[in-house]
MARLUMMI-971770 format. One record per atom (N, C-alpha, C, O, CB): x, y, z. Coordinates in steps of 0.1 Angstrom, whole numbers, plus 5000, padded with zeros to 4 digits. Glycine has a CB too. Example, Ala and Ser with C-alpha at 12.3 -4.5 7.8 and 13.67 -1.06 7.14 Angstrom:
2
513249435078 512349555078 513249675078 514249675085 511349555090 512849785071 513749895071 512950005079 513450115080 514149945057 
% end
This chain:
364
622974987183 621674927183 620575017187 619474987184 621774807193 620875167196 619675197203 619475277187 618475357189 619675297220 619775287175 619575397163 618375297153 617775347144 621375447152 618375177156 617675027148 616175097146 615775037136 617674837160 615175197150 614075247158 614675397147 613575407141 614075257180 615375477143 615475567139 615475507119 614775547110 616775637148 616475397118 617075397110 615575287099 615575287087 618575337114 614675217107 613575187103 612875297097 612475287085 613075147113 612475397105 612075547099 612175577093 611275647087 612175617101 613475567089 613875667079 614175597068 614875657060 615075767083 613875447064 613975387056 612475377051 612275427040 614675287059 611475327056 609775367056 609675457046 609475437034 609275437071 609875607055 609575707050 610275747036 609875817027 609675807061 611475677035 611975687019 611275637013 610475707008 613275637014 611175507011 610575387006 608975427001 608475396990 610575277017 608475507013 606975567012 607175667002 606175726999 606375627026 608375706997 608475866990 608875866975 609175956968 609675956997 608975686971 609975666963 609075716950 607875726953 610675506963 609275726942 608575786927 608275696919 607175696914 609375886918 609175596915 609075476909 609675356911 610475346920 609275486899 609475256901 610275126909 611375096905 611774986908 609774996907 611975166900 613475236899 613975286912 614875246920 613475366890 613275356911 613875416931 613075326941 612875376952 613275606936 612775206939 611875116952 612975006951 613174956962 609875056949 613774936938 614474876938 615674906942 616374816946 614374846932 616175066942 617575126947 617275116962 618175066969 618075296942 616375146967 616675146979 616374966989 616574947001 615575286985 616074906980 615874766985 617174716983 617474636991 614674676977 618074756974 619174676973 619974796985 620674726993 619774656956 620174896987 620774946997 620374907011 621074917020 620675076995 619074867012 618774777030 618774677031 618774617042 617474787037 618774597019 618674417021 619774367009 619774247007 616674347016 620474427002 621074356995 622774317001 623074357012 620974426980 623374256995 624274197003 625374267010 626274207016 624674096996 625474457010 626274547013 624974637020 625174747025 627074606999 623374567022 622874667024 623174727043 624174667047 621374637018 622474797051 622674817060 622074747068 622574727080 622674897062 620674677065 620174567078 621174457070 621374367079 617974507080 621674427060 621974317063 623874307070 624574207073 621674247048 624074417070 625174427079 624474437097 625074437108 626074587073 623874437095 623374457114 622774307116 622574257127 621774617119 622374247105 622174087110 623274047111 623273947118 621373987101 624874097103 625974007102 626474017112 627573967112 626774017091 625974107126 626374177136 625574027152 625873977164 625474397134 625274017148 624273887153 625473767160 625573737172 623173817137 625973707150 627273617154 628073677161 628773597167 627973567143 628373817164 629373827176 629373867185 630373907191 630173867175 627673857191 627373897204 626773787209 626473687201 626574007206 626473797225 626673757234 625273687235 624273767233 627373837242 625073517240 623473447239 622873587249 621773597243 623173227250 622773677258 622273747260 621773867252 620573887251 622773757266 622773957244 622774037233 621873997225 620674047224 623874047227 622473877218 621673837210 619973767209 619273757199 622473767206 619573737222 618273727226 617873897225 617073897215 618073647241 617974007229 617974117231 617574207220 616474257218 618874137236 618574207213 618874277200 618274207187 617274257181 620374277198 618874067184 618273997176 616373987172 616073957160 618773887183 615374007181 614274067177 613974207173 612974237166 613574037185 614574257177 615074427169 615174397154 614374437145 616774497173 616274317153 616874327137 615874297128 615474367119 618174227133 615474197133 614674097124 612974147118 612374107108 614473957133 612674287131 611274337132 611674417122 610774437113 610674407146 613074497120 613574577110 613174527100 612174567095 614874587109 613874417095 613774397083 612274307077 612074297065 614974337080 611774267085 610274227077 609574347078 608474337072 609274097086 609874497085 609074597083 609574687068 608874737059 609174667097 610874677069 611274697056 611174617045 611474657034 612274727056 610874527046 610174407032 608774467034 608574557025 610174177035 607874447041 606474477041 606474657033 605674667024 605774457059 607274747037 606874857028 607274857015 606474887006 607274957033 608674807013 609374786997 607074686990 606074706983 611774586999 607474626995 606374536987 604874626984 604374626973 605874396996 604374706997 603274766998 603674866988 602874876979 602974807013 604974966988 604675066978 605175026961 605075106952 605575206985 605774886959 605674836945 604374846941 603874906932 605974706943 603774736954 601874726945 601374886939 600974926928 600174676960 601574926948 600875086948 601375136934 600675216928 601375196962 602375106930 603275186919 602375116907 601675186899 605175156918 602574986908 601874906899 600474946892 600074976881 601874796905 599874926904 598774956899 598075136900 596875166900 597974856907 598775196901 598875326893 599275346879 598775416870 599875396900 600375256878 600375266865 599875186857 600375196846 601275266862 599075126858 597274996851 596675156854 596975226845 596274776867 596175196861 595275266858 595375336846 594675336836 595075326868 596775436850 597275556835 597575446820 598175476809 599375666839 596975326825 597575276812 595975256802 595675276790 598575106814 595475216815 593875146811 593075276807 592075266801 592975056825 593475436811 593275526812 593475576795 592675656789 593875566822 594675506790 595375576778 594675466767 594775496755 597475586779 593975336773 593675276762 592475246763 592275126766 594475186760 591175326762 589875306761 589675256749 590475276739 589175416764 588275156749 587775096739 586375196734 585575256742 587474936744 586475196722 585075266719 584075206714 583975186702 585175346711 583075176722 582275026721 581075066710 580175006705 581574966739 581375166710 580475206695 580775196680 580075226670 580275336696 582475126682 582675076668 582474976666 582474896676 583575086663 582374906652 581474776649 582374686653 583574726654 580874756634 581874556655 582674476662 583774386649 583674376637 581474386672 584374346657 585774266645 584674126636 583874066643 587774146660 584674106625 583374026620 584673966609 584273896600 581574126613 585573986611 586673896601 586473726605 586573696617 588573946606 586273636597 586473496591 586973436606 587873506611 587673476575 586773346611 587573246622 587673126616 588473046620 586873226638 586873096606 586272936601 585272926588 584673026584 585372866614 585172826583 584472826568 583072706574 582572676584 585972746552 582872686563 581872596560 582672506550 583472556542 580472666554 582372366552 583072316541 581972296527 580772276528 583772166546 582572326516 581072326505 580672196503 580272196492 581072386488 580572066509 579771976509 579072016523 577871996522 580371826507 579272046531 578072086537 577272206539 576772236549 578272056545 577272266526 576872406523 575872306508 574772316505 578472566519 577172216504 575572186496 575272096502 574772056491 575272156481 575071996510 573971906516 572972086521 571872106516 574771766533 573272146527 572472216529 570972296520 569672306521 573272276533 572072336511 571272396492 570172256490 568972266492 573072406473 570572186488 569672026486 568472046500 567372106498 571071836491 568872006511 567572036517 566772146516 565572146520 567772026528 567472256511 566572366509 565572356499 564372346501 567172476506 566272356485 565672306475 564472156476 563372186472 566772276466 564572076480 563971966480 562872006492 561771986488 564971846483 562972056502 562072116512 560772176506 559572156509 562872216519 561272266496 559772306489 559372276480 558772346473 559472396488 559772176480 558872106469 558371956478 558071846474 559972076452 558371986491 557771876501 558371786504 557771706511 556671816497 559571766502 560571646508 561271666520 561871766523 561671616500 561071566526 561771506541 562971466539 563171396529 561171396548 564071496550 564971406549 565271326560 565071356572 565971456545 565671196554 565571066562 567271066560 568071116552 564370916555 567370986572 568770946574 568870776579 567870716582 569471046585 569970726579 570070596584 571270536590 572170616590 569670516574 571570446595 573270436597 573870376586 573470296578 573670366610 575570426590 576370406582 576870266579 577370216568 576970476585 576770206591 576970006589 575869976587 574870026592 577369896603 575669876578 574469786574 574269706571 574969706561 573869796568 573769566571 573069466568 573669446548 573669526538 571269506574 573869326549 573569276537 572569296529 572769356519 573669176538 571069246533 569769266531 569269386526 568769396515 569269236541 569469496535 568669596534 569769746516 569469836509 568569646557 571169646519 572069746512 571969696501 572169766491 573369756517 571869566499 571769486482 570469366484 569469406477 573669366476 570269306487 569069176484 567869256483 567069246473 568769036498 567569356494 565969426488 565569516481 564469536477 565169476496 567069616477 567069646465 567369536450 567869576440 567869746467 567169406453 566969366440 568269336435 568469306423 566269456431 569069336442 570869346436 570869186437 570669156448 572269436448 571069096429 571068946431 572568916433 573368996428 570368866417 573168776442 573868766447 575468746436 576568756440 573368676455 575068716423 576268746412 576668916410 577768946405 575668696396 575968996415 575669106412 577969176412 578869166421 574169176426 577869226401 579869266404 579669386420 580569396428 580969416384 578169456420 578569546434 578669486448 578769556458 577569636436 578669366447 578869316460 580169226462 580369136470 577669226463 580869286452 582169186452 583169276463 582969386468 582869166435 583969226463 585169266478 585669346474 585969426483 586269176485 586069376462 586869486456 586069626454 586669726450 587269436442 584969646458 583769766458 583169756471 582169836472 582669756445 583369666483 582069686489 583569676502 584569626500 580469546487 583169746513 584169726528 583369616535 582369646542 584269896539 583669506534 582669366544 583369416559 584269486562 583269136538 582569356565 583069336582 582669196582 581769126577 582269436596 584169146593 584468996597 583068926600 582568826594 585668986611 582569006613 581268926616 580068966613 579969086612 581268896628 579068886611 577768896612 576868956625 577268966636 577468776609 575468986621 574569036625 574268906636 574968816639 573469086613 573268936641 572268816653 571268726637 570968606634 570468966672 571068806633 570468696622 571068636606 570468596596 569268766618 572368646611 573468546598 573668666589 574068636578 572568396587 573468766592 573468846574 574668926577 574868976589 571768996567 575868946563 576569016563 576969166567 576969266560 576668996556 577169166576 577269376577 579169436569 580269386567 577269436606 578569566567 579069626557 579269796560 578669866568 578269586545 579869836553 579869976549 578970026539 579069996527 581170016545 577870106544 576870126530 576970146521 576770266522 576270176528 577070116508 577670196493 576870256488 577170276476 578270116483 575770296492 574870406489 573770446497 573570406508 574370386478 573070546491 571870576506 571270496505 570670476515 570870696508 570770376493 569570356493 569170306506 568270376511 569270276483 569470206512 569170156522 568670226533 568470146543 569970096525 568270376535 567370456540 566170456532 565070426537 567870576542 566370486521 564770436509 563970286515 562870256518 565570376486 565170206516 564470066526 564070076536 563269986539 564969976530 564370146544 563770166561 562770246559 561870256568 564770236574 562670306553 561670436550 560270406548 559270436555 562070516536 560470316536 559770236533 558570156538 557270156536 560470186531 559570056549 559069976558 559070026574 558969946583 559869846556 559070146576 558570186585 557270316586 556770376595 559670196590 557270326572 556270436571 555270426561 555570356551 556970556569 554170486563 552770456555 553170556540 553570676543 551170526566 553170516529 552970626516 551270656520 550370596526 553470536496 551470806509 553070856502 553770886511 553670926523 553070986492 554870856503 556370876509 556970966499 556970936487 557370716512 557571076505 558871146498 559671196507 559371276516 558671256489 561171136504 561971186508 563071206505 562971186493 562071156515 564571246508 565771276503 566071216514 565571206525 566271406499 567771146507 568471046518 570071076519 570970986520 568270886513 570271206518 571871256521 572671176532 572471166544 571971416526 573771116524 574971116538 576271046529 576371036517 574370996556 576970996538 578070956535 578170806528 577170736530 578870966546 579070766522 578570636516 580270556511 581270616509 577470686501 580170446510 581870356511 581870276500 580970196498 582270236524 582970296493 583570236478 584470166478 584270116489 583970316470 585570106474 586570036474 586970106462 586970036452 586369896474 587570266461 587970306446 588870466453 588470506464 586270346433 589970526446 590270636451 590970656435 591470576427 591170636467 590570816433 591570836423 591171016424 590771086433 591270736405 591271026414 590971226410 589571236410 589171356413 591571306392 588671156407 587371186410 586671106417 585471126418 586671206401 587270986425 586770906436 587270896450 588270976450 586870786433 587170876456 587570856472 586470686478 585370636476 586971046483 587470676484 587070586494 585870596503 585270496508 587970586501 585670766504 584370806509 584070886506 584770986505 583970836518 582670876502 581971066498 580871056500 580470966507 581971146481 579971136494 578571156499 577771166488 578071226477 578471276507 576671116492 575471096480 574471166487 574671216498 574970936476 573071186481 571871216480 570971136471 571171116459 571971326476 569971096479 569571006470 567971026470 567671026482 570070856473 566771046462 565471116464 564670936459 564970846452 565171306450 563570966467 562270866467 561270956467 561171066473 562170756478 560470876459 559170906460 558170796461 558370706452 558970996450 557270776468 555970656461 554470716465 554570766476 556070466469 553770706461 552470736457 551670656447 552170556442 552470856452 550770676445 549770586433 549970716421 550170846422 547570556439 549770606407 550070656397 550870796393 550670906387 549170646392 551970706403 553270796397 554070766388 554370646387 554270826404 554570866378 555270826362 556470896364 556970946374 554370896346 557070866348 558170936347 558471066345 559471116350 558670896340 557371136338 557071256339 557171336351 557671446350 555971266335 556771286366 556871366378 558271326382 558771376393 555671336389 559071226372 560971216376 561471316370 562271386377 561971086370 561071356358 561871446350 561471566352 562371656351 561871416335 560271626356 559871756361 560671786376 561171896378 558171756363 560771656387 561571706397 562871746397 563371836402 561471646405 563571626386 564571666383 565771786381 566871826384 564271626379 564371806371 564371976362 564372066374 565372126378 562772026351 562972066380 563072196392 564572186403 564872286408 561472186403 565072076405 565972046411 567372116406 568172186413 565771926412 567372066395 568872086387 569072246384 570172306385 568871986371 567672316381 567772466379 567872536392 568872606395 566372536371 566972496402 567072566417 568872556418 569572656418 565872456433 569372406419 570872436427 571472526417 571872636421 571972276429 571672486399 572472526395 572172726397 573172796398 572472456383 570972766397 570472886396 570372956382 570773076379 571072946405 569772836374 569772886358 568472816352 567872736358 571272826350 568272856342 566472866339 567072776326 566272696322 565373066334 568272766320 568572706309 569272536309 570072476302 569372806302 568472496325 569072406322 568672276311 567472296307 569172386333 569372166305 568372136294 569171926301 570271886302 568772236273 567971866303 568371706305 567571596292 566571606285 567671646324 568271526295 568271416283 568271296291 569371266295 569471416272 567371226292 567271086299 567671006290 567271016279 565871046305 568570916293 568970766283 568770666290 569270646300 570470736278 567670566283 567670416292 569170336294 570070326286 566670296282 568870296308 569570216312 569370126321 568170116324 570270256314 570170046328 569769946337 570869976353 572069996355 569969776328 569869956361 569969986375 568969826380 568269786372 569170166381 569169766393 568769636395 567369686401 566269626401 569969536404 567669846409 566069846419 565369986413 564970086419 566369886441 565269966400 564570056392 564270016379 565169976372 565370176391 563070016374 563069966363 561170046358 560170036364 563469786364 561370116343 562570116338 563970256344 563670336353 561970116322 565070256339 566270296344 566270386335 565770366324 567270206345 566870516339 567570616328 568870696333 568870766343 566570736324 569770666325 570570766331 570570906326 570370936314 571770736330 570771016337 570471166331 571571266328 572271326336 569671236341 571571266315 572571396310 572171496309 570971516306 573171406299 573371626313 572771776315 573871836308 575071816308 572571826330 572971966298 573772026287 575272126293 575572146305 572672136280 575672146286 577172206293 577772266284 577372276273 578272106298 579072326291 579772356278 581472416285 581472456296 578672506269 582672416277 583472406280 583872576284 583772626273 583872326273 584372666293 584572746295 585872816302 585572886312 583672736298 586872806301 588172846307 588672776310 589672806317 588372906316 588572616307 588972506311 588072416328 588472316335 590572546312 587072506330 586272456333 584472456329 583972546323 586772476342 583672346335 582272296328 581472396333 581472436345 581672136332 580472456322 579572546330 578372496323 578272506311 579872716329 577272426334 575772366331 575372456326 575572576328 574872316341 574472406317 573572506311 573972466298 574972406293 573772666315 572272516290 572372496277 571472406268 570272406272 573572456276 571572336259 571672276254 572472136244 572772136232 571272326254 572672066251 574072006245 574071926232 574871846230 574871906254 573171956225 573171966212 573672076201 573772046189 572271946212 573872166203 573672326201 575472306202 576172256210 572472446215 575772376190 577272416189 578472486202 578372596206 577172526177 579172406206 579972466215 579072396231 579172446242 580072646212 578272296228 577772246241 578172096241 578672046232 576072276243 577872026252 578171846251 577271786257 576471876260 579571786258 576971696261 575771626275 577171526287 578071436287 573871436264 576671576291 577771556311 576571456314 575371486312 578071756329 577171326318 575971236325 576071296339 577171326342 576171056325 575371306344 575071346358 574571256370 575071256382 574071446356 573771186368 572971126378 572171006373 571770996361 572071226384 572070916380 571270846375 569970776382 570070746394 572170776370 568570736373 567470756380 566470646375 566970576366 566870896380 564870606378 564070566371 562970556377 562670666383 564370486366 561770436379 561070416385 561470276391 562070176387 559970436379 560670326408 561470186419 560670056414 559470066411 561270206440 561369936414 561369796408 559869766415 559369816425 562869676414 559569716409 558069646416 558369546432 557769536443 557369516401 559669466426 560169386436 560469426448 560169366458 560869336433 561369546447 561769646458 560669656465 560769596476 562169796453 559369706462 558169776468 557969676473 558369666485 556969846461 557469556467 557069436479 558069366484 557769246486 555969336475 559369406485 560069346492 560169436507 560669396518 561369326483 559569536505 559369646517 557769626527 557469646538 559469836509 557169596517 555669476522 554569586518 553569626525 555469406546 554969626507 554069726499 553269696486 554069666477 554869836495 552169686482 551569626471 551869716459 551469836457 549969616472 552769636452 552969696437 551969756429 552169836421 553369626429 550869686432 549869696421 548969866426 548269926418 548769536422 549269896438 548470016444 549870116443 549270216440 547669986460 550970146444 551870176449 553270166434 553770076427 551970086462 553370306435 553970316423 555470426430 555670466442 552770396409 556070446421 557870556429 558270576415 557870516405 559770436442 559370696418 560370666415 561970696424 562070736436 560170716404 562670686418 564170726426 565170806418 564770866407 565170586431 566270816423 567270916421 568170936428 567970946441 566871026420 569670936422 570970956431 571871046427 571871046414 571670836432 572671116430 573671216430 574471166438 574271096448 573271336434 575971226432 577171226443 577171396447 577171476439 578971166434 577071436463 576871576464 578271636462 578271746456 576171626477 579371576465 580671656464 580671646448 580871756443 582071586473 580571556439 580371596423 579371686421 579071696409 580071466413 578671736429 577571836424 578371956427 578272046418 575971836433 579271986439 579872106445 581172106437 581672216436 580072116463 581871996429 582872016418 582272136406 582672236400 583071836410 581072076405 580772166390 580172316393 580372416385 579472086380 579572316405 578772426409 579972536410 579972636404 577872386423 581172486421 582072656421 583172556416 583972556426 582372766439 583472506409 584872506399 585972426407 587172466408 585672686396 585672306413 586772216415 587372146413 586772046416 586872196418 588572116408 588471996396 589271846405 589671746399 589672056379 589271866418 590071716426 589171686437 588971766447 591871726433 588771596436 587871536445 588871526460 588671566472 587171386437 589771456456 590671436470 591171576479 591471566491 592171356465 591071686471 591171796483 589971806494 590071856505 591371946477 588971746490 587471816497 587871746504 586871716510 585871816493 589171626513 589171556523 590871566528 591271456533 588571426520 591671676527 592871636528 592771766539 593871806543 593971626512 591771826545 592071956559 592972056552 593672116560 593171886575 593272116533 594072206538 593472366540 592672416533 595072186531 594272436551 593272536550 593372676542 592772776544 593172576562 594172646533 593772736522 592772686511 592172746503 595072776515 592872566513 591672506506 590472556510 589672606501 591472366507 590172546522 588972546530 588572736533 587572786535 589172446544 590172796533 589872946532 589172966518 588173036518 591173036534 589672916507 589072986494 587872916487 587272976478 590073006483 587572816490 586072746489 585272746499 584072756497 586072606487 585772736511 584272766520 583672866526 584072986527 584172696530 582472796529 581372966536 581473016548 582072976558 579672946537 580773136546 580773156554 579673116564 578673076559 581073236551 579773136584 578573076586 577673126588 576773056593 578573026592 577373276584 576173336582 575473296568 574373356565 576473476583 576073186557 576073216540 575073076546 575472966548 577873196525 573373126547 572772996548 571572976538 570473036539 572172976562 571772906530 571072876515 569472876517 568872786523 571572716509 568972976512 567473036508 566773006499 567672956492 567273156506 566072996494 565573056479 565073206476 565373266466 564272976475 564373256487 563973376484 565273506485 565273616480 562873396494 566673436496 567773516497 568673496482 569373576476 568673476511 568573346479 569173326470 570073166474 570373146486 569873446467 570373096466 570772936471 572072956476 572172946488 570872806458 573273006466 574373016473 575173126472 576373126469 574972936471 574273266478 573973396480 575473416491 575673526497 572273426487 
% end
């Protein structure tokens, strides 16, 4: 027992000498492991005497928490010697350009809701928004949709069980107009605006869904014609498509909150098995693609919004925007633009620096 004072020492001073943790673990298992030598001098404990062992017994024990406290003290030390020669061997050179590889896309309906506000922006349009549940009233009766009307039947429209505080059906909106109605009636003309957002059908197939998104343009002012429909149109349809040839053909038709109604075809032509605008679709090797459809807003509409027809003239316009981003970069299934996959979304969408200009370019 009087060597317990020598044999500390000289375990220390190894321990303090060791080179690596190779040699910090050999000598830990030679003092503490189950052949080591303190742990033979603790196994020495049970066969001495309650005197001895009061005596001796704080000896052993100072031993070995002094030899745990160095094993540990000269690991750290090893450790972080070797972080240093490592952090040493792996400098960053902060002068090379930084990693700018893709984390995430843009989805292209919202690269073109974006292109649309751009476009429409300068040529002075606002965009208005509204919510997505709505009123009976404001979604069909003030646009003029009379109660036989087939769009208000259950098979096209999403009803909800209960009613409003004032008896009227609420619903899923089936188009923007019903922002053209709040717009309306909460604001002095002229009025212009665009009414992008999401909108609910009762239809799903290869070119429908249950949900998608529209855009829908108003205008009202005094003696406004059809001429300033088909000129916006035009500037519209060339800005997104980014072609000077584009060529439209209005055909009367009937819409309930426009009158008179046209629907608008745009020249095309068949190309690799997909449609490329432009043209004339009269002209050999071209066709007319209905596109959109538009006219001047109903008289009834206006004073159903508490606006005098007789001073107060519009027109309107609607688009589906994911059928605008089908033709624009080549997609031919409406149901992927909603199924999350991400090779979908790696090879159609943008990037989020790709933010639609005119002077950079629309979808630059």
């Amino acid at each position: 027992m009087s060597d317990i004072e020598a044999i500390q020492a000289q375990l220390v001073s190894e321990i303090e000498a060791a080179a690596d943790a190779g040699a910090v673990e050999a000598l830990r298992v030679s003092a503490l492991g189950k052949a080591g030598s303190i742990t033979a001098l603790l196994k020495t404990l049970g066969g001495m005497s309650p005197e001895e062992r009061q005596a001796q017994g704080p000896r052993i024990h100072t031993l070995r928490e002094t030899v745990t406290a160095a094993l540990g003290a000269r690991k750290a030390a090893l450790d972080a010697a070797e972080l240093d020669v490592k952090l040493a061997a792996e400098t960053i050179d902060m002068s090379l350009p930084a990693d700018t590889a893709p984390r995430g896309s843009v989805h292209p309906v919202s690269q073109v809701m974006d292109e649309l506000a751009e476009i429409f922006a300068d040529m002075g349009f606002a965009v208005a928004t509204g919510p997505e549940i709505e009123d009976d009233w404001r979604n069909f009766t003030a646009l003029n949709i009379p109660e036989t009307h087939p769009a208000r039947a259950m098979h096209d429209t999403f009803y909800f069980p209960d009613k409003d505080a004032e008896g009227r059906a609420m619903l899923l909106r089936t188009h923007t107009s019903p922002v053209q109605i709040r717009t309306m009636m909460s604001e002095e003309p002229p009025i212009r605006i665009i009414a992008p957002g999401r909108v609910y059908r009762s239809d799903s197939d290869a070119t429908h869904t249950p949900m998608f998104h529209q855009v829908e343009g108003l205008v009202i002012d005094r003696n406004i014609h059809m001429g300033h429909l088909k000129w916006t149109l035009e500037t519209f349809l060339k800005a997104y498509f980014e072609r000077d040839d584009i060529v439209l053909r209005l055909r009367p038709s009937y819409f309930p909150f426009t009158e008179p109604s046209a629907e608008v075809d745009v020249g095309y032509k068949q190309e690799k098995g997909r449609r490329i605008v432009g043209g004339n679709g009269d002209d050999e090797g071209h066709a007319w693609m209905e596109l959109l459809g538009s006219g001047m807003v109903n008289r009834r509409v206006i004073a159903n919004c508490g606006l005098d027809p007789d001073e107060w003239q519009g027109f309107a316009f609607g688009v589906g925007v994911d059928r605008l981003a089908m033709l624009k970069y080549g997609m031919d299934d409406l149901r992927a633009f909603f199924d999350g996959d991400l090779r979908w979304l790696s090879h159609y969408g943008f990037g989020a620096l790709s933010v639609p200009t005119l002077s950079g370019g629309i979808s630059a």
